[in-house]
C-alpha angles and dihedrals in degrees: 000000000000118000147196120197100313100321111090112232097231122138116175115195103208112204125191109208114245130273114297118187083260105052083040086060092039099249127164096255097193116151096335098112098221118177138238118274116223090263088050087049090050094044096054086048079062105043083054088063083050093059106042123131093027117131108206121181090198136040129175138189136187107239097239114097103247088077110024077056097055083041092062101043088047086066094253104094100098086060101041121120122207118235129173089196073080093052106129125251101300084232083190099191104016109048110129092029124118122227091249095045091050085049102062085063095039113025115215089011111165124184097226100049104032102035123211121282106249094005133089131294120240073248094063098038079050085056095053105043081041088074087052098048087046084049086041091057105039098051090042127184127080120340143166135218115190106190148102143323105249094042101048082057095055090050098047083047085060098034092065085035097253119143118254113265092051074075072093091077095063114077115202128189124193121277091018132130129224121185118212123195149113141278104213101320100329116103108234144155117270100184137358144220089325116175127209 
């Protein structure tokens, strides 16, 4: 990791993928690769005149459409690299629910604390963003992730060395940006949920 003095030189550009019908619902968009509506399309085009002018020596995609999508149409995608580790919460038996719908079965549910029947723990999403913040880290500079709301959360939750589920505390609309770094050695947030 670069550095400069004692404070590491890392700035992650965190990117959440544009409105699908389902995030536009308000439906748990897990592993159904659904795919951008045209406001989505024309929000990531966006998102690309945000980030313009950025070098990043990293980028990397989920592998579902929604972002590698975003990630296109923001001017990255012939530099992105796939990674499952991005995959969005696996919501098992409730993908495709909404939160009121799941809470006329389970009043007062809430994803974070009470988890999804069949699906991952806010444990198991943290194990797996915890390999991209540690690749993140060790190859330092400027980088992109272009992926999904849940799990940017996760991984912002990580990144500051929370644990998982306090992912619940930041709030992340489509289409938005969020900047990760440090201030000196301390990991912070540089920047949150901006829209284009």
């Amino acid at each position: 990791m670069a550095e400069h003095g004692d404070a590491p030189q890392t700035e992650i550009v965190l990117v959440r993928h544009g409105e699908t019908e389902w995030s536009r619902d308000g439906r748990h968009t897990g592993r159904t690769d659904v795919a951008l509506t045209e406001p989505g399309r024309v929000e990531a085009e966006a998102l690309g005149a945000v980030l313009d002018g950025w070098s990043f020596e990293l980028v990397l995609t989920s592998p579902l459409s929604r972002a590698t999508e975003t990630c296109r149409l923001a001017r990255f995608g012939d530099v992105a690299i796939p990674s499952d580790d991005l995959l969005e919460w696996y919501y098992g038996a409730y993908e495709g629910r909404t939160t009121k719908e799941i809470r006329e079965e389970r009043p007062g549910w809430t994803l974070w604390r009470d988890g999804v029947p069949g699906g991952e723990t806010a444990a198991d999403v943290g194990a797996r963003v915890d390999r991209v913040v540690a690749r993140l880290r060790r190859e330092g500079g400027a980088a992109a992730v272009f992926a999904h709301g849940h799990l940017l959360r996760v991984l912002t939750a990580r990144w500051l060395g929370l644990e998982p589920d306090q992912g619940r505390l930041f709030a992340l609309d489509t289409a938005t940006i969020g900047v990760l770094g440090f201030e000196r050695e301390t990991a912070v947030i540089r920047l949150w949920n901006r829209r284009p």
